[in-house]
N, C-alpha and C positions, 0 to 999 in steps of 0.2 A: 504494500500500500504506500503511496506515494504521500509527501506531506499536501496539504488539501490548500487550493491556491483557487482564486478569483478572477482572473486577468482583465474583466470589466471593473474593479475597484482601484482606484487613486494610487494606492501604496503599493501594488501586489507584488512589486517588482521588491522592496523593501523588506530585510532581513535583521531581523530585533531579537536580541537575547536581553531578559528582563530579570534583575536580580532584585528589583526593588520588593517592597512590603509594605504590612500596612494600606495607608489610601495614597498620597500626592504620588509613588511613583507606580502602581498600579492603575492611576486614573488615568496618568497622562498617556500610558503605554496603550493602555483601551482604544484611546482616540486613533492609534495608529492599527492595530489590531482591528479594529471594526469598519475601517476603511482598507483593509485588503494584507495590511502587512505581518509575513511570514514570523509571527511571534512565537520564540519557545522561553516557557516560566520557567525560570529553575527556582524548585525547595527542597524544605530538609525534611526527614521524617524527624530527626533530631528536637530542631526546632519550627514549630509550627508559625507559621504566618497569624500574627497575635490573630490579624481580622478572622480568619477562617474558624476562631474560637467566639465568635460576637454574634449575638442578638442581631435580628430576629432569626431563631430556627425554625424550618418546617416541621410543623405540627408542634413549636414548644418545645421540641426534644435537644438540647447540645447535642453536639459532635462538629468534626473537622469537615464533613461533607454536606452538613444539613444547615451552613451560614448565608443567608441570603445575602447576608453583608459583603461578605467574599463574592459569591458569586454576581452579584451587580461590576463587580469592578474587576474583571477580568473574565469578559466573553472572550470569544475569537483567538483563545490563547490556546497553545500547546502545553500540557505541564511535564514536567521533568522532577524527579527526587534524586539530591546526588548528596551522600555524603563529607562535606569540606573539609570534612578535618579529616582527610585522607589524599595521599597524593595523588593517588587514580583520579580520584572526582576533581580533583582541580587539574590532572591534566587534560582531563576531559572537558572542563570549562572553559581551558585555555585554549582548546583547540575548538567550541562553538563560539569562539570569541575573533580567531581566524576567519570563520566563516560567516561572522556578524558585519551588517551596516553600521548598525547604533547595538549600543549596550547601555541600560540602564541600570543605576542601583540608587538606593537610598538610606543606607547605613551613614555611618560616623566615620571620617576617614580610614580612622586606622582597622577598619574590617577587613577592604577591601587591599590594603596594604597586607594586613597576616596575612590574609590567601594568596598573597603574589598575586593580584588580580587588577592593580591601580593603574591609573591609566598609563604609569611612565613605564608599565611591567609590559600593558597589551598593546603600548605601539609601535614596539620594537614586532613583537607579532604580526602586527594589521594597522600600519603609519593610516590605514583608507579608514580607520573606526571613530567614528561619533562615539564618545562618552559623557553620558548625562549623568551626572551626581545630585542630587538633590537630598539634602538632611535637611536639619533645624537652622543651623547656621554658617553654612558655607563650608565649605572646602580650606578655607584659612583664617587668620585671623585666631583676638585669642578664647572665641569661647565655639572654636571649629568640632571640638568634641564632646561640647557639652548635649548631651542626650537629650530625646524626647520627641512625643506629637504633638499636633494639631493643638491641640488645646495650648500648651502651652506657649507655642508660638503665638498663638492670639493675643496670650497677656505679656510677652515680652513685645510685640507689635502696636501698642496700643488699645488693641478693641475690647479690650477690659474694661478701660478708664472711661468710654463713653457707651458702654452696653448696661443698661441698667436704669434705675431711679435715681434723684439726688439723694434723698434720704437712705439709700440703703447703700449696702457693699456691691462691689462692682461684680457684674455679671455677664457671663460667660456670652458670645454667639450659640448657636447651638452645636454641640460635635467638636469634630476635629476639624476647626474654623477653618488654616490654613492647607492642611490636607482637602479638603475642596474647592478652593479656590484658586491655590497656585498652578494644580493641573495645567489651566489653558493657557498660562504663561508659558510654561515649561514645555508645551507639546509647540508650540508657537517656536521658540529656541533652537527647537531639537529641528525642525522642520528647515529653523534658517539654517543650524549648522547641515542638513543633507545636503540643502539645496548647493551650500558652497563642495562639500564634497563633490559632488556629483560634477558640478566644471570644472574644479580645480584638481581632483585627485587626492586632498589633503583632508585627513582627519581632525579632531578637535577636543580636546576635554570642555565641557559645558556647566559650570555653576550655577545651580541653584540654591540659593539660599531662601527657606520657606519665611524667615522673617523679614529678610529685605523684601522678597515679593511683595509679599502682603501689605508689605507700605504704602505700593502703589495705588489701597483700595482705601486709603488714608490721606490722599492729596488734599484734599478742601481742606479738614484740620490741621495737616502741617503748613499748610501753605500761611493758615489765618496765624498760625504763631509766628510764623516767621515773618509776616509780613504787619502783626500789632502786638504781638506779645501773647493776643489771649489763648488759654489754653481751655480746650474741648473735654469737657465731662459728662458725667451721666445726667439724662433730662426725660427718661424716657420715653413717648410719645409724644414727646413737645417737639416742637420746630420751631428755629428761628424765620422763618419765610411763610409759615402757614398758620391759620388759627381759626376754628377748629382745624386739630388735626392727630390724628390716634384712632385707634379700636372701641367701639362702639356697640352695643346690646343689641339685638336685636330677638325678635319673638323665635320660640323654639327653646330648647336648650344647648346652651353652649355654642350659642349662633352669635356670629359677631362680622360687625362690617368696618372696615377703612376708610376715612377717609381723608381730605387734607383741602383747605378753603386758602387760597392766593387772591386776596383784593377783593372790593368791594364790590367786581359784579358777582364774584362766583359767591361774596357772602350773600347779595341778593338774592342769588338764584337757590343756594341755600335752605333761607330763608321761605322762599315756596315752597320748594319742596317737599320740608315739612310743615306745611301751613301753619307759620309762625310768625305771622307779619309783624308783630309785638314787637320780636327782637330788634325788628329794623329800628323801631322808636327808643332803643334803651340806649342812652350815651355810655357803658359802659363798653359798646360794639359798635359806635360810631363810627371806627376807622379801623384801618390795617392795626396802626401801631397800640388804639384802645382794645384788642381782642387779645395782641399780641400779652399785653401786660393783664388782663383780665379772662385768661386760657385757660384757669382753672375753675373759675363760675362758667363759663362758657360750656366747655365740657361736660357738666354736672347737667344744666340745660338738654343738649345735644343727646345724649346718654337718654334722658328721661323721654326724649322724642322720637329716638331711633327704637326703643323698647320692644314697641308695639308693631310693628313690621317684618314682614319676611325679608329676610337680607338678600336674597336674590333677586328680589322686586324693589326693594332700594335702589340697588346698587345698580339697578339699570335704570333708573329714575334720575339719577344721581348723574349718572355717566350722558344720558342725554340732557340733558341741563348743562354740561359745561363742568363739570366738577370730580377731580380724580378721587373714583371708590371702588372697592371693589369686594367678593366678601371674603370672609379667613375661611379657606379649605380646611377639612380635614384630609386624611388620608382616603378614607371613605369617597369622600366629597372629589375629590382627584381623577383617582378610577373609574366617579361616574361623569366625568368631568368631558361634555361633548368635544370642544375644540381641541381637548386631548388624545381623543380615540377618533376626532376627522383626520390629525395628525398620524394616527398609530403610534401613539408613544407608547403605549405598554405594547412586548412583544412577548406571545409564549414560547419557553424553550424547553427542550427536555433534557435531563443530567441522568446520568447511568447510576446515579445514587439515589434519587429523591424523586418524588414525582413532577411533571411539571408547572412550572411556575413561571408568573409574568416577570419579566427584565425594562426595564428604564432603557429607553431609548435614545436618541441625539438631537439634544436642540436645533443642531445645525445639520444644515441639510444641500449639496452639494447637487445641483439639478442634474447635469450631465454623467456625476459619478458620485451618486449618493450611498454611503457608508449603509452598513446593516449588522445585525447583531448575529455570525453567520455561527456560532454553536454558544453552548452552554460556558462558564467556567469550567475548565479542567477538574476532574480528581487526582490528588496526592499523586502523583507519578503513573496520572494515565496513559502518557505518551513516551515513555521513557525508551522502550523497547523500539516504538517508530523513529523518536528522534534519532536515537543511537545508529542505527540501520541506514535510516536517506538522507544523512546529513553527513554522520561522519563514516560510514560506510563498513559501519562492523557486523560481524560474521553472528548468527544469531549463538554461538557458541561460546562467542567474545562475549555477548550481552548475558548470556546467562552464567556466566562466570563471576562478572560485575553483582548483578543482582543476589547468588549466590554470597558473596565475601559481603555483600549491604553497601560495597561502594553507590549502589542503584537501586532505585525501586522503580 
Protein backbone atom coordinates (compact mmCIF):
# COMPACT_ATOMS: atom_id res chain seq x y z
CA UNK A 1 0.00 0.00 0.00
CA UNK A 2 1.31 3.04 -1.01
CA UNK A 3 1.36 6.28 1.22
CA UNK A 4 -2.39 7.96 0.34
CA UNK A 5 -1.75 11.34 -1.69
CA UNK A 6 -4.36 13.92 -3.25
CA UNK A 7 -2.72 15.56 -6.35
CA UNK A 8 -6.00 17.98 -6.69
CA UNK A 9 -4.91 19.44 -3.17
CA UNK A 10 -2.51 22.70 -2.77
CA UNK A 11 0.22 20.86 -0.79
CA UNK A 12 0.23 17.29 -2.18
CA UNK A 13 3.56 17.61 -3.40
CA UNK A 14 4.78 18.72 0.34
CA UNK A 15 6.42 16.37 2.76
CA UNK A 16 6.09 17.12 6.72
CA UNK A 17 7.52 15.16 9.45
CA UNK A 18 5.64 16.40 12.63
CA UNK A 19 7.33 16.18 16.07
CA UNK A 20 5.33 18.70 17.79
CA UNK A 21 2.48 18.12 20.63
CA UNK A 22 0.03 19.39 22.47
CA UNK A 23 -2.01 22.16 20.36
CA UNK A 24 0.13 25.29 18.52
CA UNK A 25 2.23 22.68 16.79
CA UNK A 26 -0.28 20.02 15.90
CA UNK A 27 -2.76 22.95 14.74
CA UNK A 28 -0.50 24.54 12.53
CA UNK A 29 0.70 21.11 10.86
CA UNK A 30 -3.35 20.39 10.26
CA UNK A 31 -3.45 23.32 8.09
CA UNK A 32 -0.82 21.68 5.97
CA UNK A 33 -2.03 18.01 6.37
CA UNK A 34 -5.66 18.92 5.21
CA UNK A 35 -4.61 20.69 2.37
CA UNK A 36 -2.96 17.79 0.73
CA UNK A 37 0.58 17.46 2.41
CA UNK A 38 2.23 14.15 2.94
CA UNK A 39 2.31 14.32 6.98
CA UNK A 40 3.99 11.45 9.20
CA UNK A 41 3.34 12.07 13.28
CA UNK A 42 5.93 10.68 15.18
CA UNK A 43 5.09 9.47 19.20
CA UNK A 44 6.04 7.67 21.83
CA UNK A 45 4.26 4.91 23.51
CA UNK A 46 6.61 6.11 26.36
CA UNK A 47 5.22 9.38 26.49
CA UNK A 48 1.98 10.06 25.41
CA UNK A 49 0.90 13.31 23.76
CA UNK A 50 -0.59 15.19 27.00
CA UNK A 51 -3.67 16.07 24.41
CA UNK A 52 -4.49 12.49 23.46
CA UNK A 53 -5.00 12.03 27.42
CA UNK A 54 -7.80 15.29 27.52
CA UNK A 55 -11.47 15.70 27.60
CA UNK A 56 -13.99 15.30 25.90
CA UNK A 57 -13.97 11.34 25.40
CA UNK A 58 -16.34 9.31 23.51
CA UNK A 59 -18.84 8.07 25.46
CA UNK A 60 -17.08 9.67 28.94
CA UNK A 61 -14.66 6.97 28.96
CA UNK A 62 -10.47 8.01 29.14
CA UNK A 63 -8.09 6.51 27.08
CA UNK A 64 -5.38 7.48 24.42
CA UNK A 65 -7.64 6.64 21.54
CA UNK A 66 -11.00 7.96 22.66
CA UNK A 67 -9.64 12.08 22.90
CA UNK A 68 -11.72 14.17 20.71
CA UNK A 69 -9.39 16.68 21.71
CA UNK A 70 -6.46 14.88 19.94
CA UNK A 71 -8.31 13.84 17.24
CA UNK A 72 -9.67 17.48 16.09
CA UNK A 73 -6.02 18.60 15.74
CA UNK A 74 -4.49 16.15 13.80
CA UNK A 75 -6.60 14.78 10.61
CA UNK A 76 -4.82 13.91 7.55
CA UNK A 77 -1.94 12.68 9.48
CA UNK A 78 0.03 9.55 9.30
CA UNK A 79 1.07 8.38 12.83
CA UNK A 80 4.38 6.65 13.76
CA UNK A 81 5.46 5.35 17.41
CA UNK A 82 9.23 5.40 17.74
CA UNK A 83 11.10 4.88 20.73
CA UNK A 84 13.81 8.10 21.21
CA UNK A 85 15.65 7.02 23.62
CA UNK A 86 17.13 4.51 21.51
CA UNK A 87 19.43 4.89 18.72
CA UNK A 88 17.58 3.00 16.14
CA UNK A 89 14.54 5.22 16.57
CA UNK A 90 16.51 8.29 16.08
CA UNK A 91 18.22 6.97 13.26
CA UNK A 92 15.26 6.24 11.95
CA UNK A 93 14.06 9.83 12.53
CA UNK A 94 17.13 11.10 11.14
CA UNK A 95 16.61 9.54 8.19
CA UNK A 96 12.43 10.71 7.78
CA UNK A 97 14.19 13.87 8.23
CA UNK A 98 16.33 13.24 4.83
CA UNK A 99 13.27 12.66 3.37
CA UNK A 100 11.24 15.70 4.98
CA UNK A 101 10.35 19.24 3.30
CA UNK A 102 9.60 20.82 6.66
CA UNK A 103 9.87 19.27 10.09
CA UNK A 104 8.01 20.56 12.95
CA UNK A 105 8.41 20.36 16.72
CA UNK A 106 7.47 22.14 19.70
CA UNK A 107 9.50 21.19 22.74
CA UNK A 108 12.05 23.34 24.68
CA UNK A 109 15.38 23.49 22.83
CA UNK A 110 17.38 21.26 24.59
CA UNK A 111 14.85 18.16 23.59
CA UNK A 112 15.47 18.23 20.25
CA UNK A 113 19.27 18.87 20.98
CA UNK A 114 19.41 15.37 23.39
CA UNK A 115 18.09 13.55 20.20
CA UNK A 116 20.77 14.88 17.91
CA UNK A 117 17.61 16.07 16.00
CA UNK A 118 18.22 20.24 16.09
CA UNK A 119 18.39 21.96 13.22
CA UNK A 120 22.21 22.51 13.10
CA UNK A 121 22.32 18.22 13.50
CA UNK A 122 19.58 17.85 10.39
CA UNK A 123 21.10 20.26 7.94
CA UNK A 124 24.11 18.89 7.45
CA UNK A 125 21.58 15.82 6.50
CA UNK A 126 18.91 17.84 4.40
CA UNK A 127 20.62 21.92 3.87
CA UNK A 128 16.75 21.70 1.56
CA UNK A 129 14.76 21.21 5.32
CA UNK A 130 12.37 23.84 6.77
CA UNK A 131 12.44 23.66 10.44
CA UNK A 132 9.70 25.09 12.56
CA UNK A 133 10.24 25.31 16.26
CA UNK A 134 7.67 26.68 18.09
CA UNK A 135 7.71 26.58 22.37
CA UNK A 136 6.74 29.18 24.95
CA UNK A 137 9.43 31.25 24.39
CA UNK A 138 11.61 31.08 21.47
CA UNK A 139 14.51 29.30 20.50
CA UNK A 140 16.84 31.95 22.43
CA UNK A 141 17.07 34.26 24.72
CA UNK A 142 17.18 34.00 28.42
CA UNK A 143 13.81 32.28 29.42
CA UNK A 144 14.29 29.85 25.83
CA UNK A 145 13.74 26.96 28.33
CA UNK A 146 11.41 27.98 30.43
CA UNK A 147 8.49 25.21 30.02
CA UNK A 148 4.87 25.20 29.57
CA UNK A 149 1.40 25.80 27.55
CA UNK A 150 -1.01 27.95 26.35
CA UNK A 151 -2.34 29.19 29.32
CA UNK A 152 0.55 30.35 30.42
CA UNK A 153 1.73 32.20 27.72
CA UNK A 154 -1.58 34.10 27.89
CA UNK A 155 -0.43 35.42 31.28
CA UNK A 156 3.01 36.18 30.47
CA UNK A 157 1.46 37.83 27.13
CA UNK A 158 -0.77 40.07 28.70
CA UNK A 159 -4.31 38.60 28.23
CA UNK A 160 -4.51 38.02 31.96
CA UNK A 161 -4.20 41.60 32.92
CA UNK A 162 -7.29 42.63 30.60
CA UNK A 163 -9.48 39.20 30.72
CA UNK A 164 -11.65 39.60 33.44
CA UNK A 165 -13.66 42.25 35.86
CA UNK A 166 -12.02 45.32 37.76
CA UNK A 167 -13.18 44.15 41.00
CA UNK A 168 -11.97 40.64 40.60
CA UNK A 169 -8.54 38.73 39.90
CA UNK A 170 -7.43 38.47 36.53
CA UNK A 171 -8.99 35.92 34.36
CA UNK A 172 -7.83 33.52 32.04
CA UNK A 173 -9.03 33.55 27.99
CA UNK A 174 -10.53 30.34 27.61
CA UNK A 175 -7.96 27.13 27.05
CA UNK A 176 -4.72 27.15 26.00
CA UNK A 177 -5.18 30.94 24.63
CA UNK A 178 -1.89 30.83 22.65
CA UNK A 179 -1.90 27.26 21.51
CA UNK A 180 -4.98 28.43 19.32
CA UNK A 181 -4.19 31.36 18.16
CA UNK A 182 -0.41 31.21 17.11
CA UNK A 183 -1.33 28.27 14.69
CA UNK A 184 -2.08 30.69 11.77
CA UNK A 185 0.95 32.77 12.25
CA UNK A 186 3.07 29.86 12.21
CA UNK A 187 1.46 27.99 9.25
CA UNK A 188 1.67 31.58 7.45
CA UNK A 189 5.93 31.39 8.36
CA UNK A 190 6.34 27.96 7.58
CA UNK A 191 4.43 28.49 4.08
CA UNK A 192 6.94 31.61 3.45
CA UNK A 193 9.92 29.62 4.43
CA UNK A 194 8.68 26.73 1.44
CA UNK A 195 7.86 29.17 -0.68
CA UNK A 196 11.77 30.55 -0.46
CA UNK A 197 12.94 26.89 -0.53
CA UNK A 198 11.29 25.97 -3.24
CA UNK A 199 13.28 28.95 -5.62
CA UNK A 200 16.00 29.02 -3.98
CA UNK A 201 17.06 25.54 -2.93
CA UNK A 202 17.82 26.80 0.67
CA UNK A 203 16.48 25.45 3.99
CA UNK A 204 15.72 27.47 7.03
CA UNK A 205 15.22 27.16 10.84
CA UNK A 206 11.87 29.10 11.68
CA UNK A 207 11.15 30.69 15.23
CA UNK A 208 8.22 30.75 16.87
CA UNK A 209 7.84 32.06 19.98
CA UNK A 210 4.08 31.47 21.38
CA UNK A 211 4.52 34.70 23.59
CA UNK A 212 5.81 37.03 21.11
CA UNK A 213 3.03 35.91 18.78
CA UNK A 214 0.59 36.44 20.79
CA UNK A 215 1.54 40.06 21.18
CA UNK A 216 0.50 40.63 17.95
CA UNK A 217 -3.28 40.11 19.01
CA UNK A 218 -2.24 42.94 21.76
CA UNK A 219 -1.45 45.98 19.24
CA UNK A 220 -4.23 48.52 20.28
CA UNK A 221 -3.02 48.12 24.15
CA UNK A 222 0.53 48.34 23.59
CA UNK A 223 0.31 50.79 21.06
CA UNK A 224 -2.11 53.02 23.61
CA UNK A 225 0.89 52.63 26.29
CA UNK A 226 3.24 53.52 24.25
CA UNK A 227 1.95 56.13 22.69
CA UNK A 228 0.07 57.88 26.44
CA UNK A 229 1.32 55.80 29.16
CA UNK A 230 -2.00 54.23 29.80
CA UNK A 231 -2.03 50.83 30.74
CA UNK A 232 -5.03 48.25 29.75
CA UNK A 233 -6.84 46.35 32.52
CA UNK A 234 -9.76 44.37 33.20
CA UNK A 235 -13.26 46.18 32.45
CA UNK A 236 -15.06 43.20 31.55
CA UNK A 237 -17.95 43.97 29.17
CA UNK A 238 -17.34 47.41 29.16
CA UNK A 239 -15.96 49.29 26.07
CA UNK A 240 -14.32 52.31 25.62
CA UNK A 241 -16.15 53.09 22.14
CA UNK A 242 -19.47 51.40 22.89
CA UNK A 243 -22.40 51.89 25.53
CA UNK A 244 -24.44 49.69 25.88
CA UNK A 245 -22.27 47.13 25.25
CA UNK A 246 -21.96 43.31 26.92
CA UNK A 247 -24.13 40.15 27.40
CA UNK A 248 -27.51 40.49 27.82
CA UNK A 249 -30.67 38.00 29.37
CA UNK A 250 -32.71 37.07 27.25
CA UNK A 251 -36.14 34.71 27.73
CA UNK A 252 -35.33 30.97 27.96
CA UNK A 253 -32.73 29.70 30.11
CA UNK A 254 -29.40 30.48 29.90
CA UNK A 255 -30.05 32.47 26.61
CA UNK A 256 -28.09 35.46 26.21
CA UNK A 257 -27.46 38.07 23.54
CA UNK A 258 -24.45 40.79 22.56
CA UNK A 259 -24.52 43.52 21.93
CA UNK A 260 -22.60 46.96 21.51
CA UNK A 261 -24.29 50.65 20.66
CA UNK A 262 -21.52 53.34 18.62
CA UNK A 263 -23.28 56.83 18.61
CA UNK A 264 -26.24 58.39 18.89
CA UNK A 265 -28.05 56.85 15.90
CA UNK A 266 -27.55 53.22 16.75
CA UNK A 267 -28.43 54.53 20.51
CA UNK A 268 -31.66 55.62 18.63
CA UNK A 269 -32.23 52.80 16.90
CA UNK A 270 -31.64 51.02 20.02
CA UNK A 271 -33.98 52.78 21.76
CA UNK A 272 -36.91 51.39 19.34
CA UNK A 273 -36.11 48.53 19.21
CA UNK A 274 -36.83 47.94 22.50
CA UNK A 275 -39.67 50.39 22.70
CA UNK A 276 -38.02 52.52 25.03
CA UNK A 277 -38.43 55.92 23.88
CA UNK A 278 -38.09 57.08 27.61
CA UNK A 279 -34.48 56.44 27.52
CA UNK A 280 -34.19 58.93 24.75
CA UNK A 281 -35.51 61.80 27.28
CA UNK A 282 -33.07 60.70 30.22
CA UNK A 283 -29.92 63.09 30.25
CA UNK A 284 -28.05 60.41 31.81
CA UNK A 285 -27.95 58.85 27.99
CA UNK A 286 -27.88 62.10 26.37
CA UNK A 287 -24.64 61.57 24.41
CA UNK A 288 -22.00 59.07 23.50
CA UNK A 289 -19.65 60.21 26.39
CA UNK A 290 -23.07 60.44 29.17
CA UNK A 291 -23.74 56.47 28.46
CA UNK A 292 -20.19 56.03 28.35
CA UNK A 293 -19.80 57.27 32.15
CA UNK A 294 -23.29 56.06 33.16
CA UNK A 295 -22.67 52.03 31.59
CA UNK A 296 -23.56 50.69 34.58
CA UNK A 297 -27.35 52.15 35.05
CA UNK A 298 -27.60 51.75 31.47
CA UNK A 299 -26.88 48.12 31.41
CA UNK A 300 -29.05 47.23 34.54
CA UNK A 301 -31.95 49.08 32.03
CA UNK A 302 -30.94 47.15 28.87
CA UNK A 303 -30.68 43.79 30.86
CA UNK A 304 -34.34 44.33 32.21
CA UNK A 305 -35.54 44.99 28.41
CA UNK A 306 -33.77 42.32 26.76
CA UNK A 307 -35.26 39.66 29.43
CA UNK A 308 -38.39 39.15 27.99
CA UNK A 309 -37.33 38.15 24.38
CA UNK A 310 -36.11 35.20 22.25
CA UNK A 311 -32.47 36.06 21.43
CA UNK A 312 -32.67 34.96 18.04
CA UNK A 313 -35.57 37.29 17.22
CA UNK A 314 -33.48 40.09 18.93
CA UNK A 315 -30.61 39.78 17.49
CA UNK A 316 -32.06 39.91 14.10
CA UNK A 317 -34.09 42.91 15.14
CA UNK A 318 -31.18 44.33 16.28
CA UNK A 319 -29.00 43.53 13.22
CA UNK A 320 -31.50 45.04 10.93
CA UNK A 321 -31.77 48.22 12.67
CA UNK A 322 -28.11 49.02 12.21
CA UNK A 323 -26.62 47.62 15.56
CA UNK A 324 -23.89 44.89 16.17
CA UNK A 325 -25.68 41.70 18.08
CA UNK A 326 -25.74 38.63 17.94
CA UNK A 327 -26.69 35.63 20.36
CA UNK A 328 -24.14 33.57 22.69
CA UNK A 329 -24.02 29.91 21.07
CA UNK A 330 -23.94 27.01 22.91
CA UNK A 331 -22.24 24.08 21.60
CA UNK A 332 -25.78 22.67 21.08
CA UNK A 333 -26.68 25.92 19.41
CA UNK A 334 -23.59 25.58 16.89
CA UNK A 335 -24.27 22.19 15.50
CA UNK A 336 -27.65 23.22 14.92
CA UNK A 337 -26.25 26.34 13.62
CA UNK A 338 -27.76 26.74 9.60
CA UNK A 339 -24.89 28.87 8.05
CA UNK A 340 -22.68 26.38 9.61
CA UNK A 341 -23.83 23.17 8.10
CA UNK A 342 -24.68 25.48 4.41
CA UNK A 343 -20.95 25.63 5.11
CA UNK A 344 -20.39 21.83 6.07
CA UNK A 345 -18.35 22.64 8.89
CA UNK A 346 -18.91 19.67 10.95
CA UNK A 347 -17.58 16.68 8.89
CA UNK A 348 -18.06 12.86 9.92
CA UNK A 349 -15.00 10.75 10.18
CA UNK A 350 -14.54 7.36 11.19
CA UNK A 351 -11.39 6.03 13.53
CA UNK A 352 -10.50 2.33 13.72
CA UNK A 353 -10.98 2.86 17.49
CA UNK A 354 -14.05 4.62 18.30
CA UNK A 355 -17.00 5.17 16.58
CA UNK A 356 -17.69 7.96 14.27
CA UNK A 357 -17.79 11.33 15.10
CA UNK A 358 -18.03 15.00 13.71
CA UNK A 359 -14.45 16.83 13.06
CA UNK A 360 -14.37 20.84 12.87
CA UNK A 361 -13.73 21.86 9.64
CA UNK A 362 -11.63 25.09 7.93
CA UNK A 363 -12.67 28.50 8.07
CA UNK A 364 -10.88 29.20 5.17
CA UNK A 365 -11.65 27.85 2.11
CA UNK A 366 -9.56 27.95 -1.07
CA UNK A 367 -12.09 27.92 -4.25
CA UNK A 368 -9.96 26.29 -6.86
CA UNK A 369 -8.11 23.92 -4.26
CA UNK A 370 -10.19 23.71 -1.32
CA UNK A 371 -8.41 21.76 1.65
CA UNK A 372 -10.64 18.66 3.22
CA UNK A 373 -10.48 16.63 6.29
CA UNK A 374 -9.38 13.44 4.13
CA UNK A 375 -9.19 10.63 7.33
CA UNK A 376 -9.42 10.60 10.88
CA UNK A 377 -6.59 11.36 13.50
CA UNK A 378 -4.14 8.44 13.59
CA UNK A 379 -3.88 5.65 16.26
CA UNK A 380 -0.66 5.38 18.43
CA UNK A 381 1.49 3.81 15.78
CA UNK A 382 -1.16 3.14 13.07
CA UNK A 383 1.18 3.80 10.38
CA UNK A 384 4.24 2.77 11.47
CA UNK A 385 4.72 -0.53 9.58
CA UNK A 386 3.45 1.69 6.12
CA UNK A 387 5.68 4.44 6.81
CA UNK A 388 8.76 2.26 7.42
CA UNK A 389 8.19 0.25 4.08
CA UNK A 390 7.23 3.44 1.30
CA UNK A 391 9.22 5.93 2.69
CA UNK A 392 12.32 4.49 3.98
CA UNK A 393 12.04 1.38 2.15
CA UNK A 394 12.43 -1.44 4.79
CA UNK A 395 12.05 -5.11 4.34
CA UNK A 396 8.81 -6.05 6.33
CA UNK A 397 11.52 -8.38 8.40
CA UNK A 398 13.55 -5.04 9.10
CA UNK A 399 10.13 -3.76 10.49
CA UNK A 400 9.27 -6.59 12.50
CA UNK A 401 12.48 -6.65 14.07
CA UNK A 402 12.03 -2.85 15.07
CA UNK A 403 8.75 -3.53 16.53
CA UNK A 404 9.97 -6.61 18.17
CA UNK A 405 13.02 -4.82 20.33
CA UNK A 406 9.88 -1.71 20.86
CA UNK A 407 12.34 0.46 18.98
CA UNK A 408 8.44 0.74 16.93
CA UNK A 409 5.08 0.33 17.39
Amino acid sequence: MALPTDPSLPLADLKVLDFSWAGVGPITVKYLADHGATVVRVESRARYDVVRLGPPWHEGKPGIERSQFYASYNTSKLGIALDLSTPAARDIARRLAVWADVLVESYTPHVMRAFGLAYEDLRRLNPRLVMLSTCLQGQTGPHAEFPGFGQLAAALSGFYEIAGWADRPPAPPYGAYTDYVVPRLAATALLAAVDHQRRTGEGQHVDVSQVEAALHFLAPALLDYELTGRIATRAGNRSDHAAPHGAYPCAGDERWIVLGVQGDGEWRALCAALARPAWLADARFASHAARLANAEALDALVAEATRSHDAGELAGRLQAAGIAAGVVESALDLHADSALAGWRFFQWLEHPARPPAPYEGHALRLEATPGKLRWAAPALGEHTALVLREVLGMTEEEIARLIDERVAW
